[in-house]
C-alpha positions in Angstrom: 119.1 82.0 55.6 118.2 81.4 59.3 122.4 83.1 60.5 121.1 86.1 58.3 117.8 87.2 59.7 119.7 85.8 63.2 122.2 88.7 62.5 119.8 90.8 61.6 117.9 90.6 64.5 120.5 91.3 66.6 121.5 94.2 64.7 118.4 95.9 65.2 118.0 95.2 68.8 121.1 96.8 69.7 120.2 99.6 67.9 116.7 100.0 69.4 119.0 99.6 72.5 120.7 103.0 72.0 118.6 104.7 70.6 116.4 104.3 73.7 119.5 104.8 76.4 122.5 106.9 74.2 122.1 110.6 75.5 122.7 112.8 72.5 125.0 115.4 73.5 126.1 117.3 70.2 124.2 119.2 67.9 120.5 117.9 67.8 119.5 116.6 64.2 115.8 116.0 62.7 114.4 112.9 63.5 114.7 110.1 60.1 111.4 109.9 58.6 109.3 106.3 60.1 110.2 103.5 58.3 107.6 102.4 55.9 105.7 99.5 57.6 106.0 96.3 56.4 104.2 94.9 53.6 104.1 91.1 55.2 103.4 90.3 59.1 102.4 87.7 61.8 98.9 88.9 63.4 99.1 89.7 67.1 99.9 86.5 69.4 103.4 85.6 67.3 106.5 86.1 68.2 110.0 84.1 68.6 110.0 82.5 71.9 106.3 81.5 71.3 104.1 78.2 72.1 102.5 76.4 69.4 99.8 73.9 70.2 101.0 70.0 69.6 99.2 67.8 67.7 99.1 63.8 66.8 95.9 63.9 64.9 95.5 64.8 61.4 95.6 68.8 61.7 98.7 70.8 63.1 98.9 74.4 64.5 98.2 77.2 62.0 100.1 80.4 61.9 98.9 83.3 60.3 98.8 87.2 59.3 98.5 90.4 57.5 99.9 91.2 53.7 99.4 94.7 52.2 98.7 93.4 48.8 95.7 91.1 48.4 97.5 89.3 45.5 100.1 88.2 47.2 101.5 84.7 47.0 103.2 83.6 50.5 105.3 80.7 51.6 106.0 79.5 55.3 109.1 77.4 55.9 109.5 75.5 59.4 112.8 74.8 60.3 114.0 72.2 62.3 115.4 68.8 62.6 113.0 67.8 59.6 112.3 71.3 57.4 109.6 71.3 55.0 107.5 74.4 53.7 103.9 74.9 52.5 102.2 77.9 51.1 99.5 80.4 52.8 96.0 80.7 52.3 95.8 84.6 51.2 92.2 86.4 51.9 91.9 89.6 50.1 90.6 92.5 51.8 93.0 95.6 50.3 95.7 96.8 52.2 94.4 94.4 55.3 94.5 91.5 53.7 95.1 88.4 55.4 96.9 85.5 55.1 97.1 81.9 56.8 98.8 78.6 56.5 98.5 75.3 58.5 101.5 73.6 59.8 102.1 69.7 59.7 100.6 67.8 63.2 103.6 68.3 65.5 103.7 66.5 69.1 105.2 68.5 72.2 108.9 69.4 71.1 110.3 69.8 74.9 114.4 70.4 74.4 113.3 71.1 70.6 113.1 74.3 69.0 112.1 75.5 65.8 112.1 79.0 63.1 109.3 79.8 61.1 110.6 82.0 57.8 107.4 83.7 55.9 108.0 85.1 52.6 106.3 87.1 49.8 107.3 85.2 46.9 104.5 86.6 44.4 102.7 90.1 44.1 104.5 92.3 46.9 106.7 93.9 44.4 105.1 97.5 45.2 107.1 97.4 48.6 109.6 99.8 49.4 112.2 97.3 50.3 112.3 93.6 49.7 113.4 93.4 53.3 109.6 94.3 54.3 108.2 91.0 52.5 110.0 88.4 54.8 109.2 87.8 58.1 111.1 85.3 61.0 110.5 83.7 64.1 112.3 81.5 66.0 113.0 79.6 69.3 109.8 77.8 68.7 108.3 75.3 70.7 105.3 73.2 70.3 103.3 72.0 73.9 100.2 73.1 75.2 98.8 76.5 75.0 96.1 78.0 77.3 94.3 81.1 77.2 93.7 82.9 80.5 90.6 85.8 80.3 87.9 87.1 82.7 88.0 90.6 84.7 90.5 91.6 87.2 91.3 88.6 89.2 92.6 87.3 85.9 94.2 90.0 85.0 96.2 90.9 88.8 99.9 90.3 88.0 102.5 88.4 90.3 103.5 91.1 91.4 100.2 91.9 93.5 100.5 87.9 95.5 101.7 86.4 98.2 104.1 83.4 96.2 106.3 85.9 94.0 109.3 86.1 95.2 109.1 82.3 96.3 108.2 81.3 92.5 110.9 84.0 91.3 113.5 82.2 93.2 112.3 78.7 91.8 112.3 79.7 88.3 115.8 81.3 88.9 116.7 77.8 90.4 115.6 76.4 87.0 112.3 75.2 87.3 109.4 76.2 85.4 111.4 76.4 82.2 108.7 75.2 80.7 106.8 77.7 81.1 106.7 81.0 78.5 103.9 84.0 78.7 102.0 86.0 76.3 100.0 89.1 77.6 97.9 90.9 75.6 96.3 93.8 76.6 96.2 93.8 80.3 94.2 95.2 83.6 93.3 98.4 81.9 93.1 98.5 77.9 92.6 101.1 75.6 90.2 101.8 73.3 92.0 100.1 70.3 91.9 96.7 71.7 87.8 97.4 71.3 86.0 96.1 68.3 82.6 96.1 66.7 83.3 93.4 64.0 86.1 90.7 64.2 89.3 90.7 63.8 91.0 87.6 62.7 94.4 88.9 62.2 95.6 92.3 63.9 98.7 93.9 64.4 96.8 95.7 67.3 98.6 94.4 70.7 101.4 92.7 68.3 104.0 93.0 71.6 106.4 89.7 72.5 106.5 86.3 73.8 109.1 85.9 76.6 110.5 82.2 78.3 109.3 82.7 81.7 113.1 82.0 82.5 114.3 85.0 80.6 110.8 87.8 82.0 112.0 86.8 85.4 115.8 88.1 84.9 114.5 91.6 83.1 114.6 94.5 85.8 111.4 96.3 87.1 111.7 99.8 85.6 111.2 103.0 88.1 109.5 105.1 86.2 108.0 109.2 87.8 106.4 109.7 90.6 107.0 106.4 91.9 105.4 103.8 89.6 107.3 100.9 88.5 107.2 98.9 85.0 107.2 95.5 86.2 108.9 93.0 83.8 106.9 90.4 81.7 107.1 88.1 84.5 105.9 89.9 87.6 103.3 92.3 85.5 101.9 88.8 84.0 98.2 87.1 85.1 99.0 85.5 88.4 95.5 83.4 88.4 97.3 81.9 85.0 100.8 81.8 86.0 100.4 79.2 89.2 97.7 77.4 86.9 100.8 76.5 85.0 103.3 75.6 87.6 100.6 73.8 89.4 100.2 72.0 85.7 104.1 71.4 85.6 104.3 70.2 89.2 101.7 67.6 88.4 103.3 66.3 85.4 106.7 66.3 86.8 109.6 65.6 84.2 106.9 65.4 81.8 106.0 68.1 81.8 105.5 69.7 78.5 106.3 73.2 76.9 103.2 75.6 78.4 102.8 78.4 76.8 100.0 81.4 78.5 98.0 83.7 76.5 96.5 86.5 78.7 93.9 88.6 77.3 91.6 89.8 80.6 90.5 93.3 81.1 89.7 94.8 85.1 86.0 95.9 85.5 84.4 93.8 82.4 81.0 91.8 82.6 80.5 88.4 80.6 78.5 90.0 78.4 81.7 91.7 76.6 83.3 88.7 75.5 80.1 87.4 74.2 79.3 87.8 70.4 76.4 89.7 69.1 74.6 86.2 67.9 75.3 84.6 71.5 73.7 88.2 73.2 69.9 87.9 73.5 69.9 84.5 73.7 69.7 84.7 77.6 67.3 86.6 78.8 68.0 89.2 82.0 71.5 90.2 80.4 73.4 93.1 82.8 73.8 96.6 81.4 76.5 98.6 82.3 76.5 102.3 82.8 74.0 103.5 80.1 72.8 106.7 79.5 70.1 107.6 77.0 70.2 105.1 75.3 74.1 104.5 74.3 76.5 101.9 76.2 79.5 104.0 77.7 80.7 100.6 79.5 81.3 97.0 78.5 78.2 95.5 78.5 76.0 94.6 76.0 78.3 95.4 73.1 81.0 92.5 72.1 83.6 94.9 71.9 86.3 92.6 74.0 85.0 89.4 72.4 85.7 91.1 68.5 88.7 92.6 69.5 90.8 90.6 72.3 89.3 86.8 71.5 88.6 86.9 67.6 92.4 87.6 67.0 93.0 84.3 68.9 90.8 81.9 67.0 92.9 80.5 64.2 95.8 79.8 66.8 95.3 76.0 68.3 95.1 75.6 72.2 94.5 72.9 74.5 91.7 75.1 77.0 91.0 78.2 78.7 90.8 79.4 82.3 88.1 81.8 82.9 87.8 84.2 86.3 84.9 87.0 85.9 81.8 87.9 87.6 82.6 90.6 90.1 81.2 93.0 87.9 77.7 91.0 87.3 77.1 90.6 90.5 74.8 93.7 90.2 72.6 91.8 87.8 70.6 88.7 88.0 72.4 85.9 88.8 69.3 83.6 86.9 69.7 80.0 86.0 71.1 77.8 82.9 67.4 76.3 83.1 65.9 79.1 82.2 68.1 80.5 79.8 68.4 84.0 82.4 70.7 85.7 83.9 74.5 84.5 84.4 73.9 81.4 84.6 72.8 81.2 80.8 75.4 83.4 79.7 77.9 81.4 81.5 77.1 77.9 79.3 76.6 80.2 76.4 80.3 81.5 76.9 81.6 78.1 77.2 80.0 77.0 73.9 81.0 79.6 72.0 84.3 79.7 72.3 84.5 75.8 71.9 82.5 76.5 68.6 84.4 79.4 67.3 87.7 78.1 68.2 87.2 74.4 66.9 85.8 75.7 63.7 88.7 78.2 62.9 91.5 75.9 64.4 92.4 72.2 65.4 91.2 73.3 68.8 89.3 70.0 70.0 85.9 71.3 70.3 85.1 69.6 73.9 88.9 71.2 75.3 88.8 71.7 78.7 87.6 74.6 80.2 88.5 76.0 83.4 86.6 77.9 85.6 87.4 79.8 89.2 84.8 80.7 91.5 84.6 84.3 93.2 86.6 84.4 96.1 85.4 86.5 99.4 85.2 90.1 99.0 84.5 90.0 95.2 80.9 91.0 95.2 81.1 94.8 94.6 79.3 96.1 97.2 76.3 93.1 96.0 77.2 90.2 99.1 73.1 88.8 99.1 73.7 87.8 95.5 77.6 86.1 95.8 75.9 82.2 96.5 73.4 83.0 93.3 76.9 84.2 91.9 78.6 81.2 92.6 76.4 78.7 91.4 75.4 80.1 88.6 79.2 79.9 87.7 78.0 76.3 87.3 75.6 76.9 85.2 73.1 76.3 88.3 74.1 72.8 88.6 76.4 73.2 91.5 79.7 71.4 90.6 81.4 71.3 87.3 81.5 69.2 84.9 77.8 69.1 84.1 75.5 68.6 81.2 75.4 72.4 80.3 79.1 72.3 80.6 80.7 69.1 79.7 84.7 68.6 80.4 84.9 71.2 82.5 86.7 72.0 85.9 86.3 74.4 88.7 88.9 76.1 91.3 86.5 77.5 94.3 87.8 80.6 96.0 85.2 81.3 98.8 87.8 80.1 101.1 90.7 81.7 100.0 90.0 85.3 100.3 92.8 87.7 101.0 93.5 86.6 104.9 94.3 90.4 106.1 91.0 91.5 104.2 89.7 95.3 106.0 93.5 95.5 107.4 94.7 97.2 104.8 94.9 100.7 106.5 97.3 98.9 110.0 98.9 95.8 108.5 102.2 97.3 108.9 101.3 96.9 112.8 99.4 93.5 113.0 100.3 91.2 110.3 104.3 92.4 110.4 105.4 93.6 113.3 108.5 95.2 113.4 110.5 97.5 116.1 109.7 100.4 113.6 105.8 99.1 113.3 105.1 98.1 117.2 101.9 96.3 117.2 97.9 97.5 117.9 97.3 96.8 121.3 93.7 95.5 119.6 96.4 92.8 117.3 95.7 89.3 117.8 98.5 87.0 117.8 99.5 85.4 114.6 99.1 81.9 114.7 99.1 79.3 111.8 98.9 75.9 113.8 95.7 74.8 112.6 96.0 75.7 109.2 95.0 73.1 106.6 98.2 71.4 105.6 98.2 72.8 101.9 98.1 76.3 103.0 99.9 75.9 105.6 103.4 75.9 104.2 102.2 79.8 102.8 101.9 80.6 106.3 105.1 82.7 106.6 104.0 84.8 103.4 100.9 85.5 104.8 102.5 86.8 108.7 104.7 89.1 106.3 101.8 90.3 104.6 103.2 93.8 104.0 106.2 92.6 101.9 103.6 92.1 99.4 101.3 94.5 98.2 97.6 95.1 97.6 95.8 96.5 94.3 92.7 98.5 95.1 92.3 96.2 98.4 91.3 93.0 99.3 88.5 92.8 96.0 91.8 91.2 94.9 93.1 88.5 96.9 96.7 88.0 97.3 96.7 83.9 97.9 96.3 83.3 94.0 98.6 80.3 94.4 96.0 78.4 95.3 93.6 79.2 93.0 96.5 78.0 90.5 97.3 75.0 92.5 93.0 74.0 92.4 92.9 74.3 89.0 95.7 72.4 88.2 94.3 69.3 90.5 91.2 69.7 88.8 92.3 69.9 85.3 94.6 66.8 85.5 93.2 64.4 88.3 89.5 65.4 87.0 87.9 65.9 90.2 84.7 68.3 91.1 85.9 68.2 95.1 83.5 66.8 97.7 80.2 67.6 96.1 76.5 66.7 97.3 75.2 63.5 96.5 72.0 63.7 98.9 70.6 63.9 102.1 68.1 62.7 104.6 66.7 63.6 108.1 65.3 61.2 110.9 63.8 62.2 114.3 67.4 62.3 115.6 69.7 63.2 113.1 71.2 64.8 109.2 72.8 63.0 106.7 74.8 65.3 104.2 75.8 61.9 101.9 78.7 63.4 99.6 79.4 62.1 95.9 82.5 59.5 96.3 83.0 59.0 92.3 83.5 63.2 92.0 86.4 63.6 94.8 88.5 60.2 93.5 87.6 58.2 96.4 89.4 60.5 99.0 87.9 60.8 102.7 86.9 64.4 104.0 89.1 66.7 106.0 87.0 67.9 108.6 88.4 71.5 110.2 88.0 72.4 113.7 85.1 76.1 113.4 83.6 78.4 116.0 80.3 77.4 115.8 79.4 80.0 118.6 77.1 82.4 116.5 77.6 85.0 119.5 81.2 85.3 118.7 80.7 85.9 115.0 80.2 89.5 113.4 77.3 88.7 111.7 75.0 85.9 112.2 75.7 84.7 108.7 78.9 82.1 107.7 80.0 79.9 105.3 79.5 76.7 107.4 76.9 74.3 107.2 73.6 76.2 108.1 69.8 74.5 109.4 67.1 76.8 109.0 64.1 75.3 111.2 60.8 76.4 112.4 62.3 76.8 115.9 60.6 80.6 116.0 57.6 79.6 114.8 55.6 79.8 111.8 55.4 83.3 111.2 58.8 84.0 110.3 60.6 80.2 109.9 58.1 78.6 107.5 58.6 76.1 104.3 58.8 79.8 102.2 61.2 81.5 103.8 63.5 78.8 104.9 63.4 77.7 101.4 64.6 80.8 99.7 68.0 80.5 98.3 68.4 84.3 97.0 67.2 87.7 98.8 67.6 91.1 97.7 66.2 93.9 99.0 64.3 97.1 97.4 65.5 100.6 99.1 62.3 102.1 99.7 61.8 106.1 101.5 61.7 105.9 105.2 57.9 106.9 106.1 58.9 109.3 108.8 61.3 111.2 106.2 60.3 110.0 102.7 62.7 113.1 101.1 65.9 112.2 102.9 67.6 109.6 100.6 70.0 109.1 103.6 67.1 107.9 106.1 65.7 105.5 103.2 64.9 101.8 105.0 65.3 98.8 103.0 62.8 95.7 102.3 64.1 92.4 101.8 62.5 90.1 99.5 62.5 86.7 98.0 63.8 86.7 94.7 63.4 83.3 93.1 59.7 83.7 93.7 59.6 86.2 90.9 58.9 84.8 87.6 59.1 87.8 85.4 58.9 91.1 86.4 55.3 92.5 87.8 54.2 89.3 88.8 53.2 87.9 92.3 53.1 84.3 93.3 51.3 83.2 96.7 54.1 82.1 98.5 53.5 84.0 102.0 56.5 86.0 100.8 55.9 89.3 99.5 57.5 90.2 96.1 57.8 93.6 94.9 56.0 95.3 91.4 57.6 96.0 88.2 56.7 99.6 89.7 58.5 99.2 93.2 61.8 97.7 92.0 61.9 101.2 89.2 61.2 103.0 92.0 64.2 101.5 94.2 66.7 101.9 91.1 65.7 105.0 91.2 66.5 106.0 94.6 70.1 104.7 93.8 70.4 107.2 91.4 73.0 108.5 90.0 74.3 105.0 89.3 72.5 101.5 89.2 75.2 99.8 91.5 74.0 100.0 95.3 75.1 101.0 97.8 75.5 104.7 96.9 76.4 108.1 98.7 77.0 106.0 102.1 73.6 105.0 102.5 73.7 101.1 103.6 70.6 98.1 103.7 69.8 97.5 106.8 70.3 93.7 107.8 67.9 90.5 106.0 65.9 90.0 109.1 65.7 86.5 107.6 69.2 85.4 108.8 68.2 84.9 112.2 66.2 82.0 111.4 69.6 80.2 110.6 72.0 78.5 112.6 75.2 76.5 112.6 75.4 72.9 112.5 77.7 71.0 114.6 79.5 68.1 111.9 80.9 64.6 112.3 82.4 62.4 109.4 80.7 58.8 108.4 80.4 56.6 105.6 77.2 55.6 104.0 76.5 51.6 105.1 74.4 51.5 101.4 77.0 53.2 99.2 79.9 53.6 100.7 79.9 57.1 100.2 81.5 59.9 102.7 78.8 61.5 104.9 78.3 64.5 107.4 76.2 64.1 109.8 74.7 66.3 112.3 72.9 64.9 115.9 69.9 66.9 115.8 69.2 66.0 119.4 70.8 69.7 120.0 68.9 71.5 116.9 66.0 73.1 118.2 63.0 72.5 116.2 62.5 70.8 112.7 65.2 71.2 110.0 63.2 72.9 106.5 66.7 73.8 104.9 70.1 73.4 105.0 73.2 75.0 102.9 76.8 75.3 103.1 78.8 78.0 101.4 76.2 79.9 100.2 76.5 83.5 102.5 73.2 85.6 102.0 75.2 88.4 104.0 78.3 87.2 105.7 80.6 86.0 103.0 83.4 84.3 105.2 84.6 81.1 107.0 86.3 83.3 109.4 82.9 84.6 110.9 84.4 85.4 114.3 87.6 87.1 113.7 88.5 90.5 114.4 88.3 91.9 111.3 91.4 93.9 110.5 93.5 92.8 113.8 93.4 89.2 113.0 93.9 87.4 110.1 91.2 85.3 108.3 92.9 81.4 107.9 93.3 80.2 104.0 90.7 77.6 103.5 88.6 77.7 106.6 86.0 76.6 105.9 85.5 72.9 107.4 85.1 70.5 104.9 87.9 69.8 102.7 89.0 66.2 100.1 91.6 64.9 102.5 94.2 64.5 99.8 93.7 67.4 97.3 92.3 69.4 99.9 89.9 70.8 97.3 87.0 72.7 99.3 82.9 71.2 99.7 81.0 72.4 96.5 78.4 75.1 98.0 74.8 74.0 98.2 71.3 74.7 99.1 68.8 72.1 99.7 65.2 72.4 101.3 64.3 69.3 103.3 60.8 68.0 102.3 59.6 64.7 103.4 62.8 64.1 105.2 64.9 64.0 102.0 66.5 66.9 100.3 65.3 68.8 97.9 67.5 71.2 95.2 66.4 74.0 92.7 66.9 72.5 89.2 68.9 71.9 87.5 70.9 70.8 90.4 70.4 67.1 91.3 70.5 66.0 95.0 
């Protein structure tokens, strides 16, 4: 039986062959009608060449369908080194009916293959053909299966990074073997892949599985006016293609089969893959470009969740990677705590998918879940609200795992930005200079010497940055290796990176104690940075930062060093109130508004329900700021922050890794400090010359010496002389 629908297969792919590249050149004759369409079929998601999730507990993978006659009776062989069959669970629903069966617990199967036959045994007599009420699949595998979603950082392919070709070459080599991909959907979608209601089974999106081996030897197509259809390997999610060879070069020869489901969709907010239940249940959600009253956008409706996750929750996996938030960034970042903003829906993501999938699959409902933080450059024209952004990626507890997200892991990528960021209109002249691309006199010489080790072997990618192209711009970094490579450590070695623990001031000096037990024991990296804030473009950074009351009370006070998150309200300009291009801006402290239209006495002032309607509507047409080239002027609050000169300790009563700062050269007395949380300047490269000079990979100065993973941002007030965090966050 398996040689015959072998044969058959091969018999129809070399006749869709022709009949996409034989040129007729006799008489033209009508097209054949369209085959009927099958009466029997596996839902979107399976394929030969495909992943199915091991098992050693009591519960195996379960595969599963559509059947065109609700009476059907189906049976699903396995076959293998041990064959056995058992028969599917048919659903009636008419001509969508659905059917599913759950295979015996199977552990990873590296070197092993399998076929899966699916017949109609009973009740599809109406079909056209017998042929149409058997279905096969083979070249099976059973390892791990993860599923990749988010935005467009998830979504950029291969293609689009720095470590293509390099990875290319390996797999050609033989390595990554492993490895086989899934995409469904991909950085744009149509409007079929939207759904109000669920879909359990769909033959929407029903495309292939491919060995990663086998996507990487198809050709790129040219196709008119100069596009190119990449093949399955370079058009796949790079964010979840190096999360898997960072997995495999953990595990070494153990490493099992991997198989990627990508299902991400450029320009989404968290609120599409939400379900209509979960929606509500945080309060301050983002809209998304509505207009009397009816969603156009992606927000607020479900439609990604119902019709690219729901097809996905019967099939077993061992986690999920997650990288989104560029397009919240608009909205209010809020706080797990208070069940607002992204920080709610963040949790509430986490624990509905765990729910859903657990409940329809054997899906262990605590699997990991992987998270990667925005990288530089990602805010969408909203940079004061990337640290709220970032944290609440957390769930506002500042490192993950955490109690609102148990078994969880995090890849930062506030560091690892795309290094030639704002050069995209002269990199031809700076980062590769050729004799046909003589260099910008204004080009500062490339020079990778004091790169952190990890990165550093990347270096010669990153000089020949034009060998490797951008999409839309530096909103999408090209170093996605890394990203891969932190999740990987995280995932497998269970680490959170150097993460704060507490700190403490005396008369002379700050104590930044760091959480041994969350970076495995390893000792901190600490990176050489220009700490010289008149060399930096901005007097904002992603150092470590001391707000004191050096200026004096009026401006550096306990309320305004201890503000977190600013925003600002575009107001008219008094001396030409009907010129939308003159309007001024007023910054404001936002985590001293409780709910909208109320005032607390905090020194601070803190704009009306009114005022901020009034401000949205001076951004008219759109809600997303800035528009029509009208720019905030700078928060006048970021001169009351400084740089802080670091050294490395250890804690004499915990042992613990420390940085500490002599404050005999801080002027005044230290009310705050933070580290990686930019209210304006979003970089660790604060003093480079922005499109002549390339911004280093992982900058930023603290690092795990081993893993190299990057310090967890914070922001603490100092009170009493001990730090102080905004709950949830413990410090």
């Amino acid at each position: 039986m398996m040689d015959q629908f072998r044969s058959a297969s091969r018999a129809f792919a070399w006749l869709l062959f022709c009949a996409c590249v034989c040129t007729v050149t006799g008489d033209v004759t009508p097209p054949s009608p369209a085959p009927p369409p099958p009466s029997l079929s596996f839902s979107a998601g399976f394929s030969s060449d495909m992943v199915l999730q091991q098992s050693n507990g009591s519960t195996g993978a379960a595969i599963y369908g559509l059947v065109a006659y609700p009476g059907a009776e189906i049976k699903v062989t396995v076959m293998g080194s041990a064959s056995y069959s058992v028969n599917a669970m048919v659903s009636p629903n008419g001509n969508e009916s659905t059917w599913r069966a759950e295979l015996k617990p199977t552990q990873a199967s590296k070197g092993k293959e399998y076929g899966i036959l699916v017949q109609c045994t009973s009740g599809c007599e109406q079909a056209p053909s017998p042929d149409l009420n058997t279905v096969y699949i083979e070249r099976i595998v059973y390892g791990d299966v993860y599923f990749c979603s988010g935005q467009s950082n998830m979504a950029l392919a291969v293609h689009f990074t720095y470590s293509a070709n390099v990875l290319a070459d390996d797999i050609k080599r033989g390595k990554y073997s492993n490895i086989r991909l899934f995409q469904y959907g991909g950085m744009g979608v149509s409007s079929e892949f939207h759904s109000y209601v669920p879909r359990y089974a769909t033959a929407i999106g029903a495309t292939t599985w491919y060995n990663i081996t086998h996507a990487v030897a198809l050709p790129d197509i040219p196709e008119h006016g100069g596009h190119v259809q990449l093949n399955p390997f370079h058009s796949f999610s790079a964010t979840c293609t190096y999360y898997a060879v960072g997995l495999t070069d953990i595990y070494g020869d153990d490493a099992p089969p991997i198989g990627l489901i990508q299902s991400a969709v450029g320009g989404t907010q968290i609120e599409a893959w939400l379900d209509n239940e979960t929606l509500g249940t945080c309060t301050n959600e983002s809209g998304y470009n509505i207009t009397n009253g009816i969603n156009y956008g992606y927000g607020l409706t479900s439609l990604l969740y119902y019709g690219m996750v729901t097809p996905f929750l019967n099939m077993s996996v061992a986690g999920w990677a997650w990288y989104q938030g560029e397009n919240n960034c608009h909205g209010v970042m809020g706080n797990s705590l208070t069940k607002s903003g992204y920080g709610c829906d963040q949790a509430a993501l986490v624990r509905l998918w765990r729910t859903k999938w657990s409940a329809s699959s054997a899906t262990d409902p605590e699997a990991p879940f992987g998270v990667v933080s925005l990288a530089a450059g990602g805010s969408e024209g909203s940079g004061q609200h990337m640290a709220g952004m970032r944290w609440s990626q957390t769930a506002n507890y500042g490192s993950l795992p955490n109690a609102a997200m148990p078994n969880t892991f995090l890849a930062h990528a506030y560091d690892i930005g795309d290094p030639w960021a704002g050069a995209e209109g002269n990199k031809d002249n700076c980062s590769d200079p050729g004799p046909a691309t003589p260099p910008d006199p204004k080009c500062i010489p490339f020079d990778a010497s004091n790169w952190a080790p990890i990165v550093k072997q990347l270096a010669p990618l990153v000089r020949n940055s034009s060998a490797t192209p951008y999409f839309m711009g530096g909103i999408h970094p090209r170093f996605k290796h890394e990203v891969g490579r932190r999740l990987a450590v995280a995932r497998l070695h269970h680490l959170s990176g150097p993460t704060l623990a507490s700190c403490a001031t005396s008369a002379t000096a700050l104590s930044v104690e760091l959480d041994a037990t969350k970076m495995g024991g390893e000792d901190i990296l600490l990176q050489s940075f220009d700490n010289n804030v008149s060399n930096w473009n901005s007097p904002d950074s992603s150092t470590m930062m001391l707000c004191t009351d050096a200026q004096g009370p009026g401006i550096a006070n306990a309320s305004t060093c201890g503000c977190f998150a600013w925003d600002y309200l575009r107001v008219p300009n008094p001396n030409d109130p009907t010129n939308k291009g003159h309007d001024i801006s007023r910054w404001y402290c936002t985590q001293h508004i409780k709910s909208l239209g109320t005032r607390e006495h905090s020194g601070l002032w803190v704009p009306t329900a009114a005022e901020r309607a009034a401000s949205h509507a001076r951004h008219a047409p759109t809600l997303q700021a800035p528009t029509l080239g009208w720019r905030p002027s700078p928060n006048p609050f970021l001169n009351i922050w400084a740089p802080a000169e670091m050294t490395t300790g250890r804690s004499a009563a915990t042992g613990n890794p420390t940085l500490n700062v002599d404050l005999n050269t801080v002027n005044g007395t230290v009310l705050a400090v933070r580290y990686a949380w930019p209210f304006s300047g979003d970089t660790c490269c604060p003093s480079i010359a922005r499109g002549y000079e390339v911004c280093q990979p992982a900058a930023c100065p603290v690092l795990s010496a081993t893993t190299q993973l990057p310090l967890n941002p914070f922001f603490a007030s100092v009170q009493g002389g001990k730090c102080v965090c905004e709950p949830p966050q413990q410090c």
